[in-house]
C-alpha positions as CSV (number, residue, x, y, z in Angstrom):
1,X,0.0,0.0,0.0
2,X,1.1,3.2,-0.8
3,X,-0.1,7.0,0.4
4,X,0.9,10.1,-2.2
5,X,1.6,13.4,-0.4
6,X,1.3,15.3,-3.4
7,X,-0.8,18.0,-5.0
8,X,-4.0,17.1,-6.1
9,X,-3.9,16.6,-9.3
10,X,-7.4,17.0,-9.9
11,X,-8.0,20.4,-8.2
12,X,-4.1,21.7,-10.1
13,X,-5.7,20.5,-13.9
14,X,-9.5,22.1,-12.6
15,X,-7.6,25.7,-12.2
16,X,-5.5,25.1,-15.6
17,X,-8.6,24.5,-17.0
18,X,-10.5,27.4,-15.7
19,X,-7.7,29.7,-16.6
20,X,-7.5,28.6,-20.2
21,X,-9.2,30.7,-22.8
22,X,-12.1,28.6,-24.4
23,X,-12.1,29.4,-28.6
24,X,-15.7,27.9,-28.2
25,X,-16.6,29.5,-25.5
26,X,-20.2,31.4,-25.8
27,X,-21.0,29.4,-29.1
28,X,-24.2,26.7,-29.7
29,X,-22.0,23.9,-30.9
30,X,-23.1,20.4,-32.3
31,X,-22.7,17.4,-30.1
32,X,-19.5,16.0,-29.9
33,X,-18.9,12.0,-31.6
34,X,-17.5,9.3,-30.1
35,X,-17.7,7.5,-26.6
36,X,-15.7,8.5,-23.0
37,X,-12.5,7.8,-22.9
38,X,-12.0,7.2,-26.7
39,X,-8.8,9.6,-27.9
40,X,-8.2,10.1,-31.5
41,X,-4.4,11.5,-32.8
42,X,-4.4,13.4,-36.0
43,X,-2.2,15.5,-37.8
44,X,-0.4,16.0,-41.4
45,X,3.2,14.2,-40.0
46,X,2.4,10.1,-40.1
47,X,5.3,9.2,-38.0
48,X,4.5,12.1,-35.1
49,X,1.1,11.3,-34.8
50,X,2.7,7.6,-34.2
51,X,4.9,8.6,-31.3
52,X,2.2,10.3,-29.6
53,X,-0.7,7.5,-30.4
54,X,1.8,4.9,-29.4
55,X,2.8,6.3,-25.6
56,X,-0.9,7.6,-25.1
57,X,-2.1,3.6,-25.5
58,X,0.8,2.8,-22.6
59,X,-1.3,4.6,-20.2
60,X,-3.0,1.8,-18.1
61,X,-5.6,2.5,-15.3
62,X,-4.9,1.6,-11.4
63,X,-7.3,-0.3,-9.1
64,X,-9.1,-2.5,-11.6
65,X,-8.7,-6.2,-11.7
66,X,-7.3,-7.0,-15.0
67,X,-5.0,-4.5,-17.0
68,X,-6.9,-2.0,-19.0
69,X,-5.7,0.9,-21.3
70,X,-7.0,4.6,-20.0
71,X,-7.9,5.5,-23.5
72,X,-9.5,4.3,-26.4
73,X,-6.8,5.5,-28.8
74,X,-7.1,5.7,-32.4
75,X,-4.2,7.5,-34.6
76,X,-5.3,9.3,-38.0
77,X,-1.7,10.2,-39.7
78,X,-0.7,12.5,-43.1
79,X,-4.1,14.5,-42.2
80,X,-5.3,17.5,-40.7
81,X,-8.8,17.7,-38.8
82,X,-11.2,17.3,-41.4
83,X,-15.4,17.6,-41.5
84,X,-14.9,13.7,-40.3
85,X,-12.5,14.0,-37.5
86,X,-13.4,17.7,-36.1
87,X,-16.4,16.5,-33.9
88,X,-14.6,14.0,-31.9
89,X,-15.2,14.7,-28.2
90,X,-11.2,14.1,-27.0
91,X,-8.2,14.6,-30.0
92,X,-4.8,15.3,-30.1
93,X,-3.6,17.6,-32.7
94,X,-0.1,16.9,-33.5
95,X,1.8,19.2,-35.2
96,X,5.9,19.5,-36.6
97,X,7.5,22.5,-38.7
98,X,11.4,22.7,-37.9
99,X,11.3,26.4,-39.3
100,X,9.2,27.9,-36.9
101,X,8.6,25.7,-33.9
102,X,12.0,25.7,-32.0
103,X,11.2,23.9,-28.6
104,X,8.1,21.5,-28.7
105,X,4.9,22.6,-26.2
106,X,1.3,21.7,-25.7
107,X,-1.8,23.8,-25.3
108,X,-5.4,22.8,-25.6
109,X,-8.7,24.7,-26.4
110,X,-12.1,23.4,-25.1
111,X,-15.8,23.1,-27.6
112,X,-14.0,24.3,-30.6
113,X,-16.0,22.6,-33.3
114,X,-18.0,20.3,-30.5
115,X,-19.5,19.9,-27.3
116,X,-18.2,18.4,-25.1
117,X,-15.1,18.5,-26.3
118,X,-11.1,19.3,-25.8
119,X,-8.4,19.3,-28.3
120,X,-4.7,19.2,-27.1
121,X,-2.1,20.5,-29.6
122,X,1.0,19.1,-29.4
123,X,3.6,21.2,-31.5
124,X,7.4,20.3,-32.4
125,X,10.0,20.7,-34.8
126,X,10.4,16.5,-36.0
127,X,8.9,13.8,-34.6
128,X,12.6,13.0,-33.3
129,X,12.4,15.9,-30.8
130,X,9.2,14.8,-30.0
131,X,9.9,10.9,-28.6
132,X,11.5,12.3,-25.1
133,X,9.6,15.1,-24.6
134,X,6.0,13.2,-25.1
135,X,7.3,10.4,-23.1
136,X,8.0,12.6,-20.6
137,X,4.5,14.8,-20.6
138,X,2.2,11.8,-22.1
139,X,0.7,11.0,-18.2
140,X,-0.2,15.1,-17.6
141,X,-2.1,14.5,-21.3
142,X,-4.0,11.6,-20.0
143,X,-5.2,13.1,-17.1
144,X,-6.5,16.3,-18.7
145,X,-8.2,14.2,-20.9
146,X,-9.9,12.2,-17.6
147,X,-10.4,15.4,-16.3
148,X,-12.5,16.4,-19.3
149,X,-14.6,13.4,-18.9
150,X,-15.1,13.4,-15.2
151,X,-16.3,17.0,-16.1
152,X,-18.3,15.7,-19.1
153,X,-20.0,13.1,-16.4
154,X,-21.1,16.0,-13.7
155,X,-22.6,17.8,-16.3
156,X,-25.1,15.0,-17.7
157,X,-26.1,14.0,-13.8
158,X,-26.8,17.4,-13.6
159,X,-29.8,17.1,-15.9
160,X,-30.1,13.4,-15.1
161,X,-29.8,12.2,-11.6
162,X,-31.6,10.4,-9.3
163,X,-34.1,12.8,-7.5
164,X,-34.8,10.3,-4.6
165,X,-31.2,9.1,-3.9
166,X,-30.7,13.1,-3.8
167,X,-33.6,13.7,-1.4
168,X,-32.4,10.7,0.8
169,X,-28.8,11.9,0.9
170,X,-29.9,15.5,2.0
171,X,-32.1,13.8,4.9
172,X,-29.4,11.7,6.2
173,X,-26.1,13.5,5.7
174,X,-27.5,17.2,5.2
175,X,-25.3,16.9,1.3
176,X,-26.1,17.0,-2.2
177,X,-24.9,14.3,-4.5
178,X,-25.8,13.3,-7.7
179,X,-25.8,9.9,-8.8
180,X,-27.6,8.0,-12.1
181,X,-30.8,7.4,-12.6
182,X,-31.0,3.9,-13.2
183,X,-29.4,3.1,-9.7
184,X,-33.3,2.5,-8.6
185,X,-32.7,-0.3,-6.2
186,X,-31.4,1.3,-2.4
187,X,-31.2,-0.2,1.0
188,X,-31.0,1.5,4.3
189,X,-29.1,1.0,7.8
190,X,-27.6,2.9,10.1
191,X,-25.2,5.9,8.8
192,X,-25.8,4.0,5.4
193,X,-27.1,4.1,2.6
194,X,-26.6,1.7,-0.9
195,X,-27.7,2.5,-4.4
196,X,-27.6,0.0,-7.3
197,X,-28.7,-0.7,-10.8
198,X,-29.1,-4.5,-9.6
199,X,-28.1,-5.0,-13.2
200,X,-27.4,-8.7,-14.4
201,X,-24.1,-7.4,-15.9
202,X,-22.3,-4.1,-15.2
203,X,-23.8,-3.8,-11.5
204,X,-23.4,-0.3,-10.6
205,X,-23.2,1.0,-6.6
206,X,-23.1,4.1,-4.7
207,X,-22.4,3.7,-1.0
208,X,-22.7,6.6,1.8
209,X,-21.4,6.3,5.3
210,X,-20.9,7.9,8.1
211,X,-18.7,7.2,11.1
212,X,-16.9,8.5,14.3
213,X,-13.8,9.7,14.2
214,X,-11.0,12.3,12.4
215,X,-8.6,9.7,11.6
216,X,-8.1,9.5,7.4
217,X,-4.8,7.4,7.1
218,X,-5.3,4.5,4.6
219,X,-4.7,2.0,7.8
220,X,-7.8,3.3,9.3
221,X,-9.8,4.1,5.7
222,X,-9.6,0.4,5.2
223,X,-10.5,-0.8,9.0
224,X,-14.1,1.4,8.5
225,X,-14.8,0.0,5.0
226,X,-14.2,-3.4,5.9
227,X,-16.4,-3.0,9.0
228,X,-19.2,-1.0,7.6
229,X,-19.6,-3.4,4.5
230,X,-19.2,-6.2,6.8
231,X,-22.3,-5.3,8.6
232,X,-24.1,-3.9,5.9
233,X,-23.8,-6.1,2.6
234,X,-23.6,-9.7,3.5
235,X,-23.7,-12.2,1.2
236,X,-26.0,-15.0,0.8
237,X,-24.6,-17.0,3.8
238,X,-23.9,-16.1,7.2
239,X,-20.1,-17.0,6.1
240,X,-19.9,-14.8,3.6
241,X,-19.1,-10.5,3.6
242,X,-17.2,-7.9,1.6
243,X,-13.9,-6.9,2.3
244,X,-11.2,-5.0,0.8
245,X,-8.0,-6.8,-1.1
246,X,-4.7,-5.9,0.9
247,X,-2.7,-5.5,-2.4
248,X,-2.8,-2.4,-5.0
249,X,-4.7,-0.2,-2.3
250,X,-3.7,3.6,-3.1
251,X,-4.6,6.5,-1.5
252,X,-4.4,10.4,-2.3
253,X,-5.4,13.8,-1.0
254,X,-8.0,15.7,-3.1
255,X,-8.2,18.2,-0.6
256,X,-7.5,19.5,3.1
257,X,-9.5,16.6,5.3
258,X,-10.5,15.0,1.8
259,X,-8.7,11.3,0.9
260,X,-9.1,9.2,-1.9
261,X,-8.7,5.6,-2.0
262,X,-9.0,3.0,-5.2
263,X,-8.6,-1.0,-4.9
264,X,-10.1,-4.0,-5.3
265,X,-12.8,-5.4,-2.9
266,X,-13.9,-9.2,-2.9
267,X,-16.7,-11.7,-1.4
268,X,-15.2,-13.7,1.4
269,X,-16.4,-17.1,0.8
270,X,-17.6,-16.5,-2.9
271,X,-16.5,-15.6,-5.7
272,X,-17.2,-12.1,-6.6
273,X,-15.2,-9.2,-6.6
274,X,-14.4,-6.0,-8.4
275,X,-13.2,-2.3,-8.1
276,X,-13.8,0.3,-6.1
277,X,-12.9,4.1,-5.8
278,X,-14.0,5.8,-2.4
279,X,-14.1,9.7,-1.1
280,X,-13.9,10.2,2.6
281,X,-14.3,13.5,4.3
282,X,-13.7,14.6,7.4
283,X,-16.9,16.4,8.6
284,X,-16.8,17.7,12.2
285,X,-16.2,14.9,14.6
286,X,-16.9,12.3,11.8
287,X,-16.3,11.4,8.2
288,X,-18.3,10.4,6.0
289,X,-17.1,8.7,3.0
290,X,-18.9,8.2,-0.5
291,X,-17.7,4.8,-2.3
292,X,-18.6,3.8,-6.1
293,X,-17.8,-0.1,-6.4
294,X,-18.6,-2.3,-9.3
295,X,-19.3,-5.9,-10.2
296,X,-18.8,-7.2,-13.6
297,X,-17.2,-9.8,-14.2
298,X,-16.1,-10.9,-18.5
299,X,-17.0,-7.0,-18.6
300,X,-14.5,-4.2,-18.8
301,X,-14.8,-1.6,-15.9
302,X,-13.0,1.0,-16.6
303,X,-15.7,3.0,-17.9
304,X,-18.4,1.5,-15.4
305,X,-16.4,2.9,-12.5
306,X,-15.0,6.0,-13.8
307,X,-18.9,6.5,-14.6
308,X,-19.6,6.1,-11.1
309,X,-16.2,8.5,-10.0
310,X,-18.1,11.3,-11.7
311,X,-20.9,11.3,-9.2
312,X,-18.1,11.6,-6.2
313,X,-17.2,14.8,-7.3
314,X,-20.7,16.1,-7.0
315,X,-21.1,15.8,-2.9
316,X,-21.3,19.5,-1.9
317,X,-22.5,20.2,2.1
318,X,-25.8,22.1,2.4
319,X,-25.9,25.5,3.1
């Protein structure tokens, strides 16, 4: 296990992107193609838009069972953005001219032709100046373009969230949050609260608890969730309860008395498991932690959870 004393990186890329000039800004654009998460790499020099294509599909997410790539990434070469390729909700522009561009850089406009949708522009003189210096800035890429999405997923629960499970969060935490509509099924105990699609495959869950306590090191993270699930989602015999997998646990701070954590959870005594990314806040003499966890197994995840992630983000105390 591993804690990161670090920056957030979500809340750094939030203010780059707030202080970025928008070309789009202010305009009724068309609806951007294409699903979350897919990338594609463009640009009039075949072997750049290669390099770039080719470290961008290296990027692997964390916390998931079975390796999976962040992005979707598909690579367009000897062509600039055309009336096919401008909609795409997520591209990288790549560009190379050894007469004018000296030192390589990136910058990136949001809803230029589409909406949602960002376009990063990565400029250098050959595609040999630009193997180290995209190797060495490909990761800060990747998570603007999560950003984007994670952004792209509060703004649709905005319009489309679950009315009750916002009601029933408000009564019993005094929050707002904002999770999907289709997560109908809920149960109730005490300090918690679980909402699910119940779906066949690709089982979706929100979890909201509350305990005692100040105390958000990933030792003690891990001692609540394992005793709160315990108690509250048992499984079909008395033998059998959630609890967390020991290895690939990571934790980061979002905020001042704001952890996240990301692993793998399992059925003890069946055989069911998955990911799970978890938000845990320290609110007076408690903390209350919001947890997305998914089930779906022969089924990629990565989407399914960072789906769910989106609605973790949304948790904002009453006034």
């Amino acid at each position: 296990m591993r804690l990161r004393n670090r920056m957030p990186w979500l809340l750094a890329l939030l203010l780059s992107l707030l202080v970025c000039g928008c070309r789009g800004k202010g305009k009724l654009q068309p609806g951007s193609g294409g699903r979350p998460y897919e990338l594609l790499v463009t640009g009039r020099d075949a072997e750049a838009v290669d390099v770039v294509a080719h470290e961008l599909k290296t990027l692997t997410e964390s916390g998931l069972p079975q390796p999976e790539a962040s992005f979707d990434v598909s690579a367009i070469g000897g062509k600039d953005l055309g009336q096919a390729t401008r909609y795409a909700r997520n591209i990288v522009l790549v560009s190379t001219d050894a007469g004018s561009l000296k030192q390589p850089s990136i910058t990136y406009e949001r809803d230029a032709y589409a909406q949602p949708q960002l376009i990063i522009h990565v400029r250098a003189a050959s595609a040999s100046q630009l193997r180290d210096f995209i190797k060495y800035n490909v990761r800060a890429i990747g998570q603007q373009f999560v950003l984007q999405e994670l952004n792209n997923g509060i703004q649709l629960l905005r319009e489309h969230h679950s009315k009750r499970a916002e009601q029933m969060a408000k009564a019993m935490y005094g929050m707002r949050l904002w999770i999907p509509e289709d997560l109908t099924r809920w149960k109730r105990g005490k300090d918690f609260v679980w909402f699910s699609n119940d779906a066949s495959k690709g089982m979706q869950n929100i979890c909201i608890y509350r305990c005692p306590g100040s105390d958000l090191s990933t030792a003690a993270m891990l001692h609540r969730r394992d005793s709160v699930m315990r108690e509250n989602l048992p499984g079909e015999e008395p033998s059998m309860y959630m609890t967390t997998c020991s290895r690939g646990i990571s934790a980061q701070q979002v905020a001042q008395g704001h952890m996240e954590m990301r692993g793998l959870w399992e059925m003890r005594g069946d055989a069911m498991g998955g990911p799970f990314v978890s938000h845990s806040l320290v609110c007076g003499d408690s903390i209350l932690t919001v947890e997305a966890f998914v089930y779906a197994p022969g089924m990629k995840k990565r989407n399914l959870l960072r789906r769910l992630e989106a609605c973790l983000y949304t948790v904002k105390a009453n006034d």
